[in-house]
C-alpha positions in Angstrom: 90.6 76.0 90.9 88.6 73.7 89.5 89.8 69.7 89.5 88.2 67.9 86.9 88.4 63.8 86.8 90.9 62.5 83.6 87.5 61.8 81.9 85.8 65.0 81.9 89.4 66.8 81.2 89.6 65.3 78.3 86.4 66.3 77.5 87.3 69.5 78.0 89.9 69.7 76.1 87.9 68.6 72.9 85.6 71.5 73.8 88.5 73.3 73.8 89.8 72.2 70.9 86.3 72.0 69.2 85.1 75.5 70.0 88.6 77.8 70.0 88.7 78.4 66.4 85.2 80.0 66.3 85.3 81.6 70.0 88.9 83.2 68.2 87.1 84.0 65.3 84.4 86.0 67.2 87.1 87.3 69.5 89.1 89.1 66.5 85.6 90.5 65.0 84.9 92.3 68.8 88.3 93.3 69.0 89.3 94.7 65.2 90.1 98.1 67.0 92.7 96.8 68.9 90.7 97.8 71.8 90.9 94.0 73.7 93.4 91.4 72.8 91.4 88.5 71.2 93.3 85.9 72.5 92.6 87.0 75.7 88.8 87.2 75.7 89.6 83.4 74.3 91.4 82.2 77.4 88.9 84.0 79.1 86.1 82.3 78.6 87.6 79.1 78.4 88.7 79.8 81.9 84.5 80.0 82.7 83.5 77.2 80.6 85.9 75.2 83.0 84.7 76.5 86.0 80.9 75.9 84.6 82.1 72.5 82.8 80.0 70.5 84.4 76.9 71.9 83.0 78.4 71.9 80.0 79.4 68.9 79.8 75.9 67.8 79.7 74.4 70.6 77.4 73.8 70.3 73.9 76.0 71.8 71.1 74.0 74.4 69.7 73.1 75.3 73.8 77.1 75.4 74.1 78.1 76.7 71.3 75.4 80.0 72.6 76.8 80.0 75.9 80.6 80.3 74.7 79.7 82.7 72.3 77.5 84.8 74.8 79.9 84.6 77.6 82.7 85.5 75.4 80.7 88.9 74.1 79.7 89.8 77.9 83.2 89.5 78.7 84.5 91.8 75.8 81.5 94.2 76.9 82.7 94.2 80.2 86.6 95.0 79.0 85.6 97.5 76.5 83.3 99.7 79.4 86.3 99.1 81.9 88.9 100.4 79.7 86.5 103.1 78.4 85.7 104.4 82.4 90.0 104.1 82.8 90.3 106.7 79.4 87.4 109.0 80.8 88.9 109.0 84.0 92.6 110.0 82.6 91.7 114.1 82.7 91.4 113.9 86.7 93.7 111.4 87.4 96.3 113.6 85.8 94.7 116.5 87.4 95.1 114.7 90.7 98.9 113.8 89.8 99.7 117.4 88.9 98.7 118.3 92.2 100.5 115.8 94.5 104.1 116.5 91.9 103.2 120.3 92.9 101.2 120.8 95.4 99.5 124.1 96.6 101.5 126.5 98.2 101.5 125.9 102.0 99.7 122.7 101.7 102.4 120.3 102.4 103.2 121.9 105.3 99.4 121.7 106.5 99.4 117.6 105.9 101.9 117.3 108.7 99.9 119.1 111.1 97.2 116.4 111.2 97.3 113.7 113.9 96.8 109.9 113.1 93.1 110.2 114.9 92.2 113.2 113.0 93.3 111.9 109.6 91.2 108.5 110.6 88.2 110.4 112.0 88.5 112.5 108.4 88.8 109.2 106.6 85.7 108.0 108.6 83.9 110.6 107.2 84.1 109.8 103.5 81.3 108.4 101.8 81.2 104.2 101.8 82.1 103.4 98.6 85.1 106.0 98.8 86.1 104.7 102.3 86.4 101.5 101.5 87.9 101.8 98.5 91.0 104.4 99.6 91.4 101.8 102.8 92.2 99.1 100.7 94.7 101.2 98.4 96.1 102.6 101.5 96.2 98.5 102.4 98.4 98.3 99.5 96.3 96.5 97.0 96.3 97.9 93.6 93.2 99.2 91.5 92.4 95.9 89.6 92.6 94.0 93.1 90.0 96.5 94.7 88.0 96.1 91.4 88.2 91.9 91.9 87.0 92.5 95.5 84.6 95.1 95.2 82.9 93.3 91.9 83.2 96.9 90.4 85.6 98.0 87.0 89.0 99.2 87.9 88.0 102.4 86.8 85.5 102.9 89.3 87.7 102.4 91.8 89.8 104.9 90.0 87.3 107.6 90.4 86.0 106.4 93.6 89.8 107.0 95.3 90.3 110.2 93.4 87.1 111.2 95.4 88.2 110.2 98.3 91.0 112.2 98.1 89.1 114.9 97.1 87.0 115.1 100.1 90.0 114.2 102.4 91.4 117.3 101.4 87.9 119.2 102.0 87.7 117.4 105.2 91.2 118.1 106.4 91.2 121.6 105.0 87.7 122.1 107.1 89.1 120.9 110.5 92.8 123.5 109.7 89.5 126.4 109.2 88.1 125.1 112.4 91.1 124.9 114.2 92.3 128.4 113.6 88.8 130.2 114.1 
């Protein structure tokens, strides 16, 4: 968190109060499809302009005023692909719930045959990205925490555990072939 001096917060909050209403006005033109709350991208980048506050402080108005509004824009950009990759990614995360409510005949029983080294050896296996991505859901953390981490959209990391489990199951389902020949 940034700790500003009582000086330079109250300098902040006069760019605060200065620049909201036009940052809110941009804000509500972005989002007039309801697709990303306005206030939001507000407190949004008024969350960056604090954190970058002290080159502001010392900028000009017009050199401000096209920071917030850029910043603010990026940051809608940013929301809008996110939630865009989420709603593309929908089809096969259903897909990929369908199959774990009812799985394949005989597969459950095949999951319980795997040992602990041969699951992590098939985890091992997966591609980086994938890898690193189902560890940390396996960790616990949820999709927007591996996003934060990774510096990638939440649905990314979507995709990129939904391929993971994909090629677990190839992987397991190769070593069961093995096994049995």
């Amino acid at each position: 968190m940034v700790a500003l001096m009582p000086k330079e917060s109250h300098q902040f909050e006069k760019l605060s109060r200065d620049y909201r209403p036009l940052l809110l006005s941009l804000a509500r033109k972005l989002s007039s499809r309801g697709s990303v709350e306005p206030e939001d991208l507000v407190q949004e980048t008024l969350a960056r302009a604090l954190q970058e506050f002290d080159k502001l402080a010392s900028a000009s108005d017009a050199a401000r005023r096209g920071w917030l509004c850029t910043t603010l824009t990026n940051r809608f950009f940013d929301l809008y692909r996110q939630r865009r990759a989420e709603q593309e990614q929908l089809p096969g995360l259903r897909l990929v719930q369908s199959e774990a409510v009812s799985p394949e005949e005989g597969l459950e029983e095949k999951w319980g045959e795997f040992s602990s080294e041969q699951f992590r050896a098939a985890v091992g296996r997966l591609k980086p990205k994938h890898r690193e991505a189902y560890e940390l859901h396996a960790q616990g953390l949820r999709y927007r925490e591996i996003a934060q981490k990774l510096g990638v959209p939440t649905g990314t990391v979507g995709a990129w555990i939904s391929e993971a489990r994909r090629e677990l199951r190839g992987l397991l389902t190769e070593a069961d072939q093995g096994r049995r020949s």
